[in-house]
Backbone as CSV, one residue per row, in Angstrom:
resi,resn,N_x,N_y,N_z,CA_x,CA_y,CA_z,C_x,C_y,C_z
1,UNK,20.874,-52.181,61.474,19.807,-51.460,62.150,20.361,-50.334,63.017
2,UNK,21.594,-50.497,63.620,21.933,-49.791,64.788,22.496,-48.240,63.606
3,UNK,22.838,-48.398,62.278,23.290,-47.673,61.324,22.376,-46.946,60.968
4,UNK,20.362,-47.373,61.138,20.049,-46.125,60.513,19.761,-45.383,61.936
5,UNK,19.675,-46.080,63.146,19.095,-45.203,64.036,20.038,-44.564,64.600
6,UNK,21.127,-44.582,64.719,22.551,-43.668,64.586,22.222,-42.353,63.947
7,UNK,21.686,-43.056,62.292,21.800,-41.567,61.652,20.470,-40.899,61.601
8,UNK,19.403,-41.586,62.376,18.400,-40.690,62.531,18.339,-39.992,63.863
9,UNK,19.280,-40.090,65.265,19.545,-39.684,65.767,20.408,-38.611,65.540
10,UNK,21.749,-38.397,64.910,22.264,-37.444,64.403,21.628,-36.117,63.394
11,UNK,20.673,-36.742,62.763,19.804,-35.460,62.184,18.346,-35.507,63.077
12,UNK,18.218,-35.749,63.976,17.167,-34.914,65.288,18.012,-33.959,65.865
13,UNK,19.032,-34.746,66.416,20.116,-33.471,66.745,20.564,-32.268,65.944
14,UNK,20.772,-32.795,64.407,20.794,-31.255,64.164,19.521,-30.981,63.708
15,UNK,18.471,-30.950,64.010,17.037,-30.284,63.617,16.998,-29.619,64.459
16,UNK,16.991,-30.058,65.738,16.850,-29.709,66.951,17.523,-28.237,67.108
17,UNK,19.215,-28.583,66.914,20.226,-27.402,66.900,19.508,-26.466,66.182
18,UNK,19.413,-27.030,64.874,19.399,-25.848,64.101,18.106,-24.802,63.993
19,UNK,16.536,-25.583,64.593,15.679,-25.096,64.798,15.488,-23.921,65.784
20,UNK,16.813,-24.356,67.245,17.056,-23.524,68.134,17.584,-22.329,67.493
21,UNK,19.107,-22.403,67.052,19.601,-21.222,66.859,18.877,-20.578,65.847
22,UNK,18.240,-20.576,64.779,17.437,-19.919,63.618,16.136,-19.160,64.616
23,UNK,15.669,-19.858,65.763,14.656,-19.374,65.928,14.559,-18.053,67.166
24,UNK,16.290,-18.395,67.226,16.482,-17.022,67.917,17.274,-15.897,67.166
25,UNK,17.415,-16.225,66.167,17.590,-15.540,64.918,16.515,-14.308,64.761
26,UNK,15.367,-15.362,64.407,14.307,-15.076,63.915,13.334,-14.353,65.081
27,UNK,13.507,-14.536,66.486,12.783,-13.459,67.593,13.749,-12.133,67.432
28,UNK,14.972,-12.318,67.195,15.938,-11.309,67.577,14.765,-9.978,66.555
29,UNK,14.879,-10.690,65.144,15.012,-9.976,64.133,12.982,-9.273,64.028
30,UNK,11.802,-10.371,64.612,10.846,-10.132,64.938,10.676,-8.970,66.255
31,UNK,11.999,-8.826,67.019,11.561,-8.080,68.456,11.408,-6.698,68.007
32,UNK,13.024,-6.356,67.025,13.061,-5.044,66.061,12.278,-4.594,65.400
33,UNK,11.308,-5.237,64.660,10.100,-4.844,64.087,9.258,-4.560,64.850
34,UNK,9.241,-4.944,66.245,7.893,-4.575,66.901,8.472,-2.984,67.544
35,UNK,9.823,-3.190,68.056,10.496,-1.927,68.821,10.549,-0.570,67.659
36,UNK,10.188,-1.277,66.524,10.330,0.187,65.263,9.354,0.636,64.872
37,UNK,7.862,0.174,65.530,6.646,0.589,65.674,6.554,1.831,66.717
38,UNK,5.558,3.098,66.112,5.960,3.926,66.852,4.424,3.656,68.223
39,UNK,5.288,4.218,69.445,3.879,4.108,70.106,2.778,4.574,70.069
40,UNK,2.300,5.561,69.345,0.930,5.971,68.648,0.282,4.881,68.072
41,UNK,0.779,3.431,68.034,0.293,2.255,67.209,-0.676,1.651,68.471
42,UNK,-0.041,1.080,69.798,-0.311,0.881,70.485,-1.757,1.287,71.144
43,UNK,-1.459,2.636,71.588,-2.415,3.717,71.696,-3.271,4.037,71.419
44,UNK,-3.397,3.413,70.306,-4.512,3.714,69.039,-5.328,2.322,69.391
45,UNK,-4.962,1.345,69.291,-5.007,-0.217,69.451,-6.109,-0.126,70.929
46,UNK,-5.387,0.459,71.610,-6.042,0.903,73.391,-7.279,1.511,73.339
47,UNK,-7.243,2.391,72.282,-8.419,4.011,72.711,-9.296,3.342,71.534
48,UNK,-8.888,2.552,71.183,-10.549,1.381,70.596,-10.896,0.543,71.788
49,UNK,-10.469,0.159,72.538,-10.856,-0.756,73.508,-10.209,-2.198,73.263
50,UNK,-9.559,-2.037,72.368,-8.830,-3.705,72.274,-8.059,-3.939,73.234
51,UNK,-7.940,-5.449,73.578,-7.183,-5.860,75.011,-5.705,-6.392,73.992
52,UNK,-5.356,-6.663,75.238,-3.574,-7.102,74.656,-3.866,-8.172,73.574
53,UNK,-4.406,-9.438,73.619,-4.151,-10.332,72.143,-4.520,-9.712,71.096
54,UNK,-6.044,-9.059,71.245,-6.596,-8.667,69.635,-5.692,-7.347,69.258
55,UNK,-5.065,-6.405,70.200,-4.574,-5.498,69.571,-3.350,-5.832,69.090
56,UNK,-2.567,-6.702,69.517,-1.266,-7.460,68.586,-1.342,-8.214,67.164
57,UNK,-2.446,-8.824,67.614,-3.310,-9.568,66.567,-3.390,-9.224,65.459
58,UNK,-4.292,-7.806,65.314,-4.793,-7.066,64.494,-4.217,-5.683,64.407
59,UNK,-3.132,-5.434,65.217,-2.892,-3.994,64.817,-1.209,-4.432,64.394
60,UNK,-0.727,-4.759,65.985,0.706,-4.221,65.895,1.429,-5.470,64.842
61,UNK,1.000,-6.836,65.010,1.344,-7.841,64.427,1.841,-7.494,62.626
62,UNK,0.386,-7.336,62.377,0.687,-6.786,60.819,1.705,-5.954,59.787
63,UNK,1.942,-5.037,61.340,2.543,-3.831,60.829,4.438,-4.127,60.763
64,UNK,4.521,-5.261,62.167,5.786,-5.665,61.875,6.411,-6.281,61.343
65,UNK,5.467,-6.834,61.259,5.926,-8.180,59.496,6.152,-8.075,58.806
66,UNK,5.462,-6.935,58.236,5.670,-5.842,57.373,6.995,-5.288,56.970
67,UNK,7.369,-4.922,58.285,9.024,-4.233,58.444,9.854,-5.488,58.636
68,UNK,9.798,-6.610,59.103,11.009,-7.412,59.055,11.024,-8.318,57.860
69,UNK,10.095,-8.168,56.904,10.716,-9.461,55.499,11.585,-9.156,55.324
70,UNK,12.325,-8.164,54.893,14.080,-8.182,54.210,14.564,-8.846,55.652
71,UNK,14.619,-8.548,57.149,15.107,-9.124,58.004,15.433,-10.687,58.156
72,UNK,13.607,-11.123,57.989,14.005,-12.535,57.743,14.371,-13.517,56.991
73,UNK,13.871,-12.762,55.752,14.298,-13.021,54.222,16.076,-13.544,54.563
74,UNK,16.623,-12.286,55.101,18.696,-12.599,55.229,18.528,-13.525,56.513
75,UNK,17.661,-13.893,57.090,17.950,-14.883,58.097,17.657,-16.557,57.712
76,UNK,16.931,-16.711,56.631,16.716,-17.848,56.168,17.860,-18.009,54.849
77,UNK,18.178,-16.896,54.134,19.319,-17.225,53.139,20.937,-17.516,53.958
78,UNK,20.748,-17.012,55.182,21.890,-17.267,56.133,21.908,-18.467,56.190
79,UNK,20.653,-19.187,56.776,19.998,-20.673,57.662,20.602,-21.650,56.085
80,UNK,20.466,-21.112,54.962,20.454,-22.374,53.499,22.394,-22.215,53.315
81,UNK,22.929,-21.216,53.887,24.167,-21.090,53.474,24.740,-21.551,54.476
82,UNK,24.487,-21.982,55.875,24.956,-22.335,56.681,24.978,-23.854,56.800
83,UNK,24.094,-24.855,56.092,23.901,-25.831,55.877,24.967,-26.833,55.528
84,UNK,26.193,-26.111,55.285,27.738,-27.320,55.434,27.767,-27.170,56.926
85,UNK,27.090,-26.406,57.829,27.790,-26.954,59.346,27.758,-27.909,59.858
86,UNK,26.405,-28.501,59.070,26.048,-30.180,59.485,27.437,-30.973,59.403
87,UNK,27.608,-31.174,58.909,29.086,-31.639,58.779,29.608,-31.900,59.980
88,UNK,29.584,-31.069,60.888,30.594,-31.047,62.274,29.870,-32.314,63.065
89,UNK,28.344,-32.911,63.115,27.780,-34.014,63.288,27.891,-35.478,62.655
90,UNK,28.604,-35.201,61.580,28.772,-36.295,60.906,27.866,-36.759,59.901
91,UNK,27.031,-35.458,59.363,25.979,-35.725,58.518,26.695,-34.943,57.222
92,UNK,26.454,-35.804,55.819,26.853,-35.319,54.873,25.878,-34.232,53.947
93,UNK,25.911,-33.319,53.721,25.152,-32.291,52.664,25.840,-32.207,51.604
94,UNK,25.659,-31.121,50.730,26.334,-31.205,48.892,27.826,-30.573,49.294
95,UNK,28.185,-30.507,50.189,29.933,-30.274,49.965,30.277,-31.034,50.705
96,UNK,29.984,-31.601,52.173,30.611,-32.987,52.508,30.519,-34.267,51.148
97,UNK,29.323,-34.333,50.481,29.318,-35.037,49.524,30.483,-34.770,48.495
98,UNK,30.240,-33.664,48.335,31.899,-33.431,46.777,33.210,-34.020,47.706
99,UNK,33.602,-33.414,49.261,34.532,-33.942,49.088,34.702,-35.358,49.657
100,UNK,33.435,-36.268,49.885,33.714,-37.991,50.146,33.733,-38.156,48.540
101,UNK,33.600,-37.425,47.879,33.572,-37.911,46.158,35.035,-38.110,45.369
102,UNK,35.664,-37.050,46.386,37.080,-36.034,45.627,38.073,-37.906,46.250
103,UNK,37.473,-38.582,46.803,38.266,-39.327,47.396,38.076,-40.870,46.700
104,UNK,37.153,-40.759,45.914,36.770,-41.705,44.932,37.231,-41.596,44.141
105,UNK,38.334,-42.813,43.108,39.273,-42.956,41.951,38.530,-42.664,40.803
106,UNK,37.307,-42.499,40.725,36.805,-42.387,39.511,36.272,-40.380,39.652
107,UNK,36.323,-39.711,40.210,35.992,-38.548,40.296,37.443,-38.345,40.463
108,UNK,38.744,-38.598,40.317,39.765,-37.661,40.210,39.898,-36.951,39.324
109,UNK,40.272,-35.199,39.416,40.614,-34.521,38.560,38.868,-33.290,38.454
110,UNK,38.024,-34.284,38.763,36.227,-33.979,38.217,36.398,-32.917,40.050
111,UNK,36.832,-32.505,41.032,36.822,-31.834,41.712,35.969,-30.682,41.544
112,UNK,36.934,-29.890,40.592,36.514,-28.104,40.560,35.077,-28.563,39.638
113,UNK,34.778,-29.399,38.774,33.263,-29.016,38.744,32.117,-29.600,39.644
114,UNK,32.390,-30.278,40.692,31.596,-30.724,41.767,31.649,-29.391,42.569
115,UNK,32.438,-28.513,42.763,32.089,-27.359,43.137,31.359,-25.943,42.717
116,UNK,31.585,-26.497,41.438,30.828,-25.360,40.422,29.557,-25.789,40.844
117,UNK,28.841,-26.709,40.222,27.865,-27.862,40.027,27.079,-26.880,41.980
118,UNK,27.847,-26.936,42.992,27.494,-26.854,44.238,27.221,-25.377,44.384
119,UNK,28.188,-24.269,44.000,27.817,-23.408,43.846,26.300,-22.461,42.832
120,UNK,26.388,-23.206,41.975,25.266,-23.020,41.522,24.081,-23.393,41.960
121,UNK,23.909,-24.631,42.614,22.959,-24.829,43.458,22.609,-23.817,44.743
122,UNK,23.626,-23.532,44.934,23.516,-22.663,46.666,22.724,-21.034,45.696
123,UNK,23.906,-20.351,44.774,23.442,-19.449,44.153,21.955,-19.636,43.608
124,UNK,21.447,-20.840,42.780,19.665,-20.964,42.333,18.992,-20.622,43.426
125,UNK,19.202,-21.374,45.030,18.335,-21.392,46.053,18.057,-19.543,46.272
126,UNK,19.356,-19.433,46.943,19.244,-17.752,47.339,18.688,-16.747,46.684
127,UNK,19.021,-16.330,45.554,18.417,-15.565,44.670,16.915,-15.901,44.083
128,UNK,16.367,-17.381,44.108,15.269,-17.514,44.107,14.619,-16.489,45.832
129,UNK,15.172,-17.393,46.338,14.463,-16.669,47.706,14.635,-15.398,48.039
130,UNK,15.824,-14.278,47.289,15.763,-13.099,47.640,14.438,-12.553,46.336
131,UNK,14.427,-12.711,45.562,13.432,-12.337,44.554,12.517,-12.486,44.797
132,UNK,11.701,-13.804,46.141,10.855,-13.893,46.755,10.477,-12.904,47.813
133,UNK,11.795,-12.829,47.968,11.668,-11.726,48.929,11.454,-10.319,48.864
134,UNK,12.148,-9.797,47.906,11.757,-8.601,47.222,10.211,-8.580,46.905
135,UNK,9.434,-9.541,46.467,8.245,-9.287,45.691,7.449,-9.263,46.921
136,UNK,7.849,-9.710,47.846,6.856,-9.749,49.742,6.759,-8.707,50.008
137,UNK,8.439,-7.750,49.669,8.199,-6.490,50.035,7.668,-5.476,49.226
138,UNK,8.086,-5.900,48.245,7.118,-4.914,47.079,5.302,-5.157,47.245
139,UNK,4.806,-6.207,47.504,3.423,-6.558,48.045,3.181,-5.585,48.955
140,UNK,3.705,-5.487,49.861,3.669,-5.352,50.966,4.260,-4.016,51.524
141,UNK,4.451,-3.343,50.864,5.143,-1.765,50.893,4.374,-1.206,51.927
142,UNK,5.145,-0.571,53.065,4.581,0.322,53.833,5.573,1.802,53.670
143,UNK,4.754,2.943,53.063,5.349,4.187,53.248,5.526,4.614,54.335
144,UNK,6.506,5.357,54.515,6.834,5.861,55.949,6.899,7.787,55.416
């Protein structure tokens, strides 16, 4: 018993971690989109009479979201490639797994394709999600 709540304590901790640092990732990369709005956006938002929520809401909100998908798009393919750090907690993912494997008598020699096997997995994820990403921005095209 004391074995699973060990290891469900160790992955709160890294949820926790990792929810933190990604999500200041992710303001960093949201603040730039709002700072690359020109102030005529604002202004405009004002000289309708909108107050501060609805004009974020409905004006400026849209427009920056707009501008940061490729931003966050590389901040979540960062967040899936960063996913051996768990490791440093004592939690295993697909390359702590290959190498508690590499140490098993029956996977000797089977190494380099537990890494292939891993790489291809990491490569399916990303490129799914940049192609996702591309098509957000292609949706979503703002001319400048």
């Amino acid at each position: 018993m004391s074995l699973d709540k060990d290891l469900i304590n160790k992955l709160v901790r890294v949820i926790i971690a990792i929810s933190l640092f990604e999500a200041a990732y992710v303001a960093e990369v949201i603040r730039g989109g709002l700072q690359a709005l020109p102030r005529g956006q604002y202004d405009a938002a004002k000289s309708l009479g909108m107050g501060y929520w609805k004009m974020h809401i409905f004006v400026i909100l849209p427009q920056a979201l707009k501008l940061v998908i490729p931003g966050i798009a590389n901040t979540f393919l960062a967040l899936v490639k960063d996913t051996p750090l768990i490791f440093v907690v004592g939690l295993l993912e697909i390359v702590g797994m290959l190498n508690l494997a590499k140490t098993n008598p029956e996977w000797l020699g089977f190494a380099m394709e537990g890494y292939v096997f891993a790489s291809i997995v990491f490569f399916i994820i990303c490129y799914a999600m940049s192609k996702y990403s591309y098509n957000l921005e292609q949706k979503y095209k703002t001319e400048r």
